[in-house]
PDB file of N, CA, C and O in Angstrom:
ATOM      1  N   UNK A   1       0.841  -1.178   0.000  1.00  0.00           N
ATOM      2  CA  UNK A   1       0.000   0.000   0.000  1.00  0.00           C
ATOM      3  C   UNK A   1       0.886   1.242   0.000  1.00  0.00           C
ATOM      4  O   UNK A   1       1.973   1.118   0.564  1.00  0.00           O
ATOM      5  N   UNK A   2       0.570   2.485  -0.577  1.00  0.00           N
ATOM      6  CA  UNK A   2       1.273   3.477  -0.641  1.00  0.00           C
ATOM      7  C   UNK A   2       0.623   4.040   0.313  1.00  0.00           C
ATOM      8  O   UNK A   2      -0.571   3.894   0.576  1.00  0.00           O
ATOM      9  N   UNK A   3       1.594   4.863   0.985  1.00  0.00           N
ATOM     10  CA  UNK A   3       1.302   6.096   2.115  1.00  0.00           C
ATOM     11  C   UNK A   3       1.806   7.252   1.543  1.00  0.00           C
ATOM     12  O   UNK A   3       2.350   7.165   0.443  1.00  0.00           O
ATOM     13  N   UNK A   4       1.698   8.550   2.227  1.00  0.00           N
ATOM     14  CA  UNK A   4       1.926   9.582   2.144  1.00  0.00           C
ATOM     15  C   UNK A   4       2.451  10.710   3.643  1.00  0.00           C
ATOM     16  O   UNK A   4       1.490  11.027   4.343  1.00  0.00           O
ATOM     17  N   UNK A   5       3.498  11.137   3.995  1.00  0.00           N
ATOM     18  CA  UNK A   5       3.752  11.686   4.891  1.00  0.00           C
ATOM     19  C   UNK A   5       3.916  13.113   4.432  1.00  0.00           C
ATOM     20  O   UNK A   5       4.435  13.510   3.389  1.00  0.00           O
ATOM     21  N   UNK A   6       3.318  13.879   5.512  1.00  0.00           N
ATOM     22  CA  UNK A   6       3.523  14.994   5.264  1.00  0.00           C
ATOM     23  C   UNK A   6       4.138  15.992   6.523  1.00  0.00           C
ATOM     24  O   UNK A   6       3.883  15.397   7.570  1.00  0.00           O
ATOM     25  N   UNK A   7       4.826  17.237   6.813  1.00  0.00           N
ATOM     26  CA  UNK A   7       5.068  17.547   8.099  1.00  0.00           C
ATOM     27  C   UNK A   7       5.546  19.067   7.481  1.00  0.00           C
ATOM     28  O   UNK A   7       6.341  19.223   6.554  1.00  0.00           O
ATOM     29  N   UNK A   8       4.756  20.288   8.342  1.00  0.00           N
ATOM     30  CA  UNK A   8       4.920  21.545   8.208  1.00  0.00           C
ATOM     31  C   UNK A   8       5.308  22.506   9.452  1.00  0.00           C
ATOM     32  O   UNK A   8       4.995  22.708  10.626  1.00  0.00           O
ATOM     33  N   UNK A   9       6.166  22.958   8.473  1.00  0.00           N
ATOM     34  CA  UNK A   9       6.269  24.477   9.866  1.00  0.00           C
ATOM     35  C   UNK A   9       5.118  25.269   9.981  1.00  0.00           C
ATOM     36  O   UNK A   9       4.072  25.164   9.341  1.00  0.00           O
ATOM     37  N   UNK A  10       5.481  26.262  11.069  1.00  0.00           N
ATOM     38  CA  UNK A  10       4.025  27.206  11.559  1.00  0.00           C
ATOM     39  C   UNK A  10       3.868  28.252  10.602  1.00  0.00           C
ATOM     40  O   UNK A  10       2.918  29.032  10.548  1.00  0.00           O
ATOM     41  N   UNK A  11       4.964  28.213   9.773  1.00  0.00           N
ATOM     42  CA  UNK A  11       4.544  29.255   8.570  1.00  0.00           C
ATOM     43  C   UNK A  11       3.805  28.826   7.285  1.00  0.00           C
ATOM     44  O   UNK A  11       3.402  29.571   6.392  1.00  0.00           O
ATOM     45  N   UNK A  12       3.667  27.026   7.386  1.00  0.00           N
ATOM     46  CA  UNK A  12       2.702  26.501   6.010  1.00  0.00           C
ATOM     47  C   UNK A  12       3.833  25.763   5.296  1.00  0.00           C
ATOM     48  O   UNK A  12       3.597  24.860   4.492  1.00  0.00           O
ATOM     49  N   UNK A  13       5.092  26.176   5.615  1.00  0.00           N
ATOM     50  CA  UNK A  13       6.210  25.594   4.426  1.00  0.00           C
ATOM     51  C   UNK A  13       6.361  24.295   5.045  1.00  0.00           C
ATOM     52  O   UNK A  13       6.039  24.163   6.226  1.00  0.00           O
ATOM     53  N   UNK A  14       6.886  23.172   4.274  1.00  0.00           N
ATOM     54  CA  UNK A  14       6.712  21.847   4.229  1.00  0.00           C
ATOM     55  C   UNK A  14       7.931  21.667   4.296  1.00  0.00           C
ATOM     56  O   UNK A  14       8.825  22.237   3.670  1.00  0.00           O
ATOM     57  N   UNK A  15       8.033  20.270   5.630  1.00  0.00           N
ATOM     58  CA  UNK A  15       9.509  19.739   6.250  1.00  0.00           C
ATOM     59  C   UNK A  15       9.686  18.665   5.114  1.00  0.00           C
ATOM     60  O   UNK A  15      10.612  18.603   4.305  1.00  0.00           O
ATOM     61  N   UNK A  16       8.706  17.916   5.219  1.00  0.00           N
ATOM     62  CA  UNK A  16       8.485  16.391   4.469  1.00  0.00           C
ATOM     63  C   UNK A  16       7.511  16.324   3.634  1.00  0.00           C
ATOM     64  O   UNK A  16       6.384  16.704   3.951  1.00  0.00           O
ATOM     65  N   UNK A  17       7.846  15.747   2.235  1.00  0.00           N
ATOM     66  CA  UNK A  17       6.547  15.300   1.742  1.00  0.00           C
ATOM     67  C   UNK A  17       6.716  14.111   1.167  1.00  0.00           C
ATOM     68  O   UNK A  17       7.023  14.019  -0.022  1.00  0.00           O
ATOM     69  N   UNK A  18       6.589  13.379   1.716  1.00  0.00           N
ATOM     70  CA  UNK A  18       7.080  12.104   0.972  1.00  0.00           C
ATOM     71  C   UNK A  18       6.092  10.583   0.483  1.00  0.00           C
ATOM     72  O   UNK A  18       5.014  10.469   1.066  1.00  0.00           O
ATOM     73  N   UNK A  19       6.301   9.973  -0.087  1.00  0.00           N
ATOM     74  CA  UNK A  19       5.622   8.799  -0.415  1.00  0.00           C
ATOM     75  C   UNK A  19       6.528   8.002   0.012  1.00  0.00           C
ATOM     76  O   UNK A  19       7.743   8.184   0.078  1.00  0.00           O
ATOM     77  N   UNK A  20       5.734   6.864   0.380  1.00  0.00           N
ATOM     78  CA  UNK A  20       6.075   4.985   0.924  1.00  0.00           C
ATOM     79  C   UNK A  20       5.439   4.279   0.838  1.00  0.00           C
ATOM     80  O   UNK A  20       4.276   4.678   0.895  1.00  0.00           O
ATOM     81  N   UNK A  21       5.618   2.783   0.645  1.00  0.00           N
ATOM     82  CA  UNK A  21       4.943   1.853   0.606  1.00  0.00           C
ATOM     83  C   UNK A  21       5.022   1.317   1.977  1.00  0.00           C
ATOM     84  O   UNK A  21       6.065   1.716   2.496  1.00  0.00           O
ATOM     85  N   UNK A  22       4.228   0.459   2.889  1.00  0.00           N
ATOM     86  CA  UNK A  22       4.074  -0.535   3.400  1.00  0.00           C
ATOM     87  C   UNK A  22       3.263  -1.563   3.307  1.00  0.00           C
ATOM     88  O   UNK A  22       2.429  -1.793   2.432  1.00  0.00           O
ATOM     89  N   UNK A  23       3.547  -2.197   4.274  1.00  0.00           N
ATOM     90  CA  UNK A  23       2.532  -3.596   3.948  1.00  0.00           C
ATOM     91  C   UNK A  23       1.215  -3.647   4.823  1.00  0.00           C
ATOM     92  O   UNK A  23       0.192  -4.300   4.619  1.00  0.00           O
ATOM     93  N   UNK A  24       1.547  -2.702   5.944  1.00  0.00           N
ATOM     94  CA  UNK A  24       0.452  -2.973   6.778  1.00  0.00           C
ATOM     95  C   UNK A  24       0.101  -1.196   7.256  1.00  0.00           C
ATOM     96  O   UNK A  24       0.824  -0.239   6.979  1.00  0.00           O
ATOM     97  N   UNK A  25      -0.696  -1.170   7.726  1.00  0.00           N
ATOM     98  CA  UNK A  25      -1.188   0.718   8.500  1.00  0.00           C
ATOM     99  C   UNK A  25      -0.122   0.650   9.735  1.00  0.00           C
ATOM    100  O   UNK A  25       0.798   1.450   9.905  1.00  0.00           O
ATOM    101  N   UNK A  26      -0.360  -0.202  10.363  1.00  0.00           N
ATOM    102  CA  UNK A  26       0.770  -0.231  11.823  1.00  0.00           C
ATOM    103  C   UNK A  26       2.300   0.434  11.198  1.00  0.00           C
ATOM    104  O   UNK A  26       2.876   1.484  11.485  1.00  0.00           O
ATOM    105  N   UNK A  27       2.701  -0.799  10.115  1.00  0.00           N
ATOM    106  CA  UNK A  27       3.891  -0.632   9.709  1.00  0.00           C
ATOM    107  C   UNK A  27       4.427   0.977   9.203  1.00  0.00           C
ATOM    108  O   UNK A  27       5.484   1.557   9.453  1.00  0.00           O
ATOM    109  N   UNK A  28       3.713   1.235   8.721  1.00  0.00           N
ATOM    110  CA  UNK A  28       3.009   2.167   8.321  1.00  0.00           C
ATOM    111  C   UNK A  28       3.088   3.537   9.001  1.00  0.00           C
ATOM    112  O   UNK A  28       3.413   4.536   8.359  1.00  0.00           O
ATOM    113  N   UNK A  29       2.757   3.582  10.444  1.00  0.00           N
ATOM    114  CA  UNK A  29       2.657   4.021  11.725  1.00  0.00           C
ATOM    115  C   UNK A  29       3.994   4.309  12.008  1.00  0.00           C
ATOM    116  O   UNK A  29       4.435   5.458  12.036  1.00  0.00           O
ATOM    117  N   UNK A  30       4.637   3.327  12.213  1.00  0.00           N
ATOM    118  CA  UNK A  30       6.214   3.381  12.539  1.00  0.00           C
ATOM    119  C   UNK A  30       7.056   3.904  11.633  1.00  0.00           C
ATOM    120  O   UNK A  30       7.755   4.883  11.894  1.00  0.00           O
ATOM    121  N   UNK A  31       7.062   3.378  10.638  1.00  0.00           N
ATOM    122  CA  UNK A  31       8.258   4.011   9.452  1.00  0.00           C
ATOM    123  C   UNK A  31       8.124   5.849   9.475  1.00  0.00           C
ATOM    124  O   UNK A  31       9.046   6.662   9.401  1.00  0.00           O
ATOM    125  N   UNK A  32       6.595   6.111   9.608  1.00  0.00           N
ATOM    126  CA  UNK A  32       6.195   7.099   9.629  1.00  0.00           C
ATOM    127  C   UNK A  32       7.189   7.941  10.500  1.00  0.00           C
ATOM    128  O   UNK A  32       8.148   8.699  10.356  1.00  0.00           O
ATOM    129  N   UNK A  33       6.388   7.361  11.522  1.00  0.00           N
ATOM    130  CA  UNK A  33       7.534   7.825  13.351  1.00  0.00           C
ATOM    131  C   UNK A  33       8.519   7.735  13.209  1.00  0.00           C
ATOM    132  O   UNK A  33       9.141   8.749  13.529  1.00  0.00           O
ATOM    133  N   UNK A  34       9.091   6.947  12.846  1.00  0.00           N
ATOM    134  CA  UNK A  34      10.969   7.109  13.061  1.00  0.00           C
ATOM    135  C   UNK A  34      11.404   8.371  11.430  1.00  0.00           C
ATOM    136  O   UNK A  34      12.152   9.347  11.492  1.00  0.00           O
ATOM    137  N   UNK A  35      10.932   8.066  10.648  1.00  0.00           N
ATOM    138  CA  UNK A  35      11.090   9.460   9.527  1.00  0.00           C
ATOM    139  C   UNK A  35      10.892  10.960  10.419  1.00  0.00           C
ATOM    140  O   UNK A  35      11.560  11.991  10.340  1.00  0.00           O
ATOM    141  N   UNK A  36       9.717  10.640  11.276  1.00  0.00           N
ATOM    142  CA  UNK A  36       9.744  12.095  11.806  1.00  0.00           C
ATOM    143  C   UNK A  36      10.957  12.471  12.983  1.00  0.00           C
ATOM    144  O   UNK A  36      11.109  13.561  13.535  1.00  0.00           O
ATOM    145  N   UNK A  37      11.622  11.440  13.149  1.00  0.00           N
ATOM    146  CA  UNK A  37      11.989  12.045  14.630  1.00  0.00           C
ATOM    147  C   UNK A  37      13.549  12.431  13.733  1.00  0.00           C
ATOM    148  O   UNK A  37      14.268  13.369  14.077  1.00  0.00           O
ATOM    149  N   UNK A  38      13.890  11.445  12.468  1.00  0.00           N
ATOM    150  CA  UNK A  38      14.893  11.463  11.604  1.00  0.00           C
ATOM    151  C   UNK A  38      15.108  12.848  11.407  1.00  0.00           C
ATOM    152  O   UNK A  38      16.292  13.170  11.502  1.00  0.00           O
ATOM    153  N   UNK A  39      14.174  13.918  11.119  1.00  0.00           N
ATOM    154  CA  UNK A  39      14.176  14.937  10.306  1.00  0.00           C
ATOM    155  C   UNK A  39      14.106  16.052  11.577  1.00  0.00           C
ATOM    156  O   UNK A  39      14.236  17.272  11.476  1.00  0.00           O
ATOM    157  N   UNK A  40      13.863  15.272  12.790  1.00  0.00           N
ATOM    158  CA  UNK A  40      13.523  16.347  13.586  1.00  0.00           C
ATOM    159  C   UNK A  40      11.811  17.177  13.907  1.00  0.00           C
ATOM    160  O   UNK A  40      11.616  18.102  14.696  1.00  0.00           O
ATOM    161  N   UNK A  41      10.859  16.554  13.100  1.00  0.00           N
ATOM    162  CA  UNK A  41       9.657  17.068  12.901  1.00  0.00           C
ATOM    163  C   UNK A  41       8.526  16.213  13.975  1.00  0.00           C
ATOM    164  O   UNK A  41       7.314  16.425  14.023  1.00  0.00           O
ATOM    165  N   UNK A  42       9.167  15.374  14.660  1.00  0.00           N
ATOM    166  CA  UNK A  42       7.848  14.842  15.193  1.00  0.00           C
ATOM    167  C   UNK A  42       6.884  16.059  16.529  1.00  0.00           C
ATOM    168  O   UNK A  42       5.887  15.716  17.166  1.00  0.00           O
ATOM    169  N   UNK A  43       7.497  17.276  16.606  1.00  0.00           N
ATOM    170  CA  UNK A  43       7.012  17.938  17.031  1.00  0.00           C
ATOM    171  C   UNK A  43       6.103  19.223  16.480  1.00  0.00           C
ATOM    172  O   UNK A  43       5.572  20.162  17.075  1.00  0.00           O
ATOM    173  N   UNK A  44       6.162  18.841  15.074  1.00  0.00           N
ATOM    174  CA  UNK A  44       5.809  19.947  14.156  1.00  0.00           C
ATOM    175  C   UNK A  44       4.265  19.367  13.621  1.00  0.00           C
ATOM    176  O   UNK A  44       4.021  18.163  13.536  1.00  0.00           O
ATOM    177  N   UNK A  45       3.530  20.175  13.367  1.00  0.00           N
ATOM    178  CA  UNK A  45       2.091  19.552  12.421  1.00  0.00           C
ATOM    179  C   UNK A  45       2.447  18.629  11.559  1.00  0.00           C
ATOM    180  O   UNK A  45       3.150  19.101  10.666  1.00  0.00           O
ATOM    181  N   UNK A  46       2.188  17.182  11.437  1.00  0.00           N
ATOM    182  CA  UNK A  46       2.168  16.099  10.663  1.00  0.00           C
ATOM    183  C   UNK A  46       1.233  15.351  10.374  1.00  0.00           C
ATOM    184  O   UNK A  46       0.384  15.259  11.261  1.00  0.00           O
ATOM    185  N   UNK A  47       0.952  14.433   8.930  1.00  0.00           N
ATOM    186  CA  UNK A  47      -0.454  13.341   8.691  1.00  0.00           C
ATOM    187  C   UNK A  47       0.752  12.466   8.165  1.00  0.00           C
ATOM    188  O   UNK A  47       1.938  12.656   7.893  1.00  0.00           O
ATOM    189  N   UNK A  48      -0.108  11.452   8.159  1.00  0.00           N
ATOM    190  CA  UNK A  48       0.027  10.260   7.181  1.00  0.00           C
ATOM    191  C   UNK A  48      -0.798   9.866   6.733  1.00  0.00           C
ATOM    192  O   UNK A  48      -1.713   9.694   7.537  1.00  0.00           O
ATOM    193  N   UNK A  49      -1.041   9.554   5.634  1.00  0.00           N
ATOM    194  CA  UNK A  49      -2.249   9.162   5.010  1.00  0.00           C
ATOM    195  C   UNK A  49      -2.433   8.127   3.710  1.00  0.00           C
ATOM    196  O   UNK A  49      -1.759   8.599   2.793  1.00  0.00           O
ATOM    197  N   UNK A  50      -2.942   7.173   3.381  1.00  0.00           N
ATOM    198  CA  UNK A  50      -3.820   6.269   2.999  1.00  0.00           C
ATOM    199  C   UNK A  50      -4.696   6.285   2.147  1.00  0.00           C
ATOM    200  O   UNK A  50      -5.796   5.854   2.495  1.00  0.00           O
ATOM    201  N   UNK A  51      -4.559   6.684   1.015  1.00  0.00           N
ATOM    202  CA  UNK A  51      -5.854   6.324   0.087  1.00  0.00           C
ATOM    203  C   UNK A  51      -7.217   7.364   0.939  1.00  0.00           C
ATOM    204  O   UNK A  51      -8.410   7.072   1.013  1.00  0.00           O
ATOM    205  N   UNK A  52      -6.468   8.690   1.530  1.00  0.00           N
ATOM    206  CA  UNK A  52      -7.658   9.713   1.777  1.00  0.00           C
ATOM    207  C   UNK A  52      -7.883   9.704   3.302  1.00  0.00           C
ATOM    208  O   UNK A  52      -8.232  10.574   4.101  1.00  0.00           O
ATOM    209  N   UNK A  53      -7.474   8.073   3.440  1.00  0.00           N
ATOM    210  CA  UNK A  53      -7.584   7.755   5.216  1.00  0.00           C
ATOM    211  C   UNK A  53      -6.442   8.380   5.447  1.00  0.00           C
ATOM    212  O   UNK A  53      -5.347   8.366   4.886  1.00  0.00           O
ATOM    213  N   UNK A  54      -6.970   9.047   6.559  1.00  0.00           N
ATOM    214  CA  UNK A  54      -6.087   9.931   7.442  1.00  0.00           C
ATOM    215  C   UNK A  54      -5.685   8.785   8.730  1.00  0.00           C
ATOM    216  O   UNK A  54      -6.580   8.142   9.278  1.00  0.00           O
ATOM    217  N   UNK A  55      -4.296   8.639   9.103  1.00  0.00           N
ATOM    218  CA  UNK A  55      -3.655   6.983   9.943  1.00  0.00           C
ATOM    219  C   UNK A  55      -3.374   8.054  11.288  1.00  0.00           C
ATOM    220  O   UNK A  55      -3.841   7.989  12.425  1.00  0.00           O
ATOM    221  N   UNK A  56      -2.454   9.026  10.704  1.00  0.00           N
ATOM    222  CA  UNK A  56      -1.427   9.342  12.426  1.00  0.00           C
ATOM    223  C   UNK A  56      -1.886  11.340  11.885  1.00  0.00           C
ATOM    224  O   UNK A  56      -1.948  11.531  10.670  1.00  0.00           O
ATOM    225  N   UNK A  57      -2.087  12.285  12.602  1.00  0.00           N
ATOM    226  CA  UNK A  57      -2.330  13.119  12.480  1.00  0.00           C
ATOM    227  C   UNK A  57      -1.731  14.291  13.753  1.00  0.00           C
ATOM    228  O   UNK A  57      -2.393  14.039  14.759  1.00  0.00           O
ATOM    229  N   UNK A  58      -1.035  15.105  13.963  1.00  0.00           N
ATOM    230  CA  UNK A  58      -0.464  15.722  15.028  1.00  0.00           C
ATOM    231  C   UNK A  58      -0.407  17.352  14.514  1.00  0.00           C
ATOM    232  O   UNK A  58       0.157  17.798  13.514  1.00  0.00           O
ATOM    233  N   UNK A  59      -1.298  18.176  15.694  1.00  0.00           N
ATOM    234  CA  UNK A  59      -1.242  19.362  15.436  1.00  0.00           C
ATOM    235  C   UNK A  59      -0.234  20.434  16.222  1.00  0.00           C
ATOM    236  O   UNK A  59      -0.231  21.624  15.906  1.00  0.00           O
TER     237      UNK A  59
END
């Protein structure tokens, strides 16, 4: 399944935008998480998302 990560500063400009595959939503979940903490963003507005499904969401 393809995912989609996304993660922004408070000004709108974009840390991450990236595409991935996994196999599962969990998996999914994680790869997510460790990309964010990689970049430094897991504290910044982030989604992941799914075919429209919205998975992990942080404001």
């Amino acid at each position: 399944m393809v995912y989609y990560l996304t993660a922004f500063q408070k000004d709108s400009s974009e840390v991450l935008n990236e595409r991935f595959e996994a196999a599962t939503d969990n998996e999914a979940i994680r790869t997510a998480t460790l990309r964010l903490k990689e970049a430094q963003a897991e504290k910044l507005t982030h989604r992941l998302t799914r075919s429209g499904k919205l998975l992990l969401f942080c404001r």
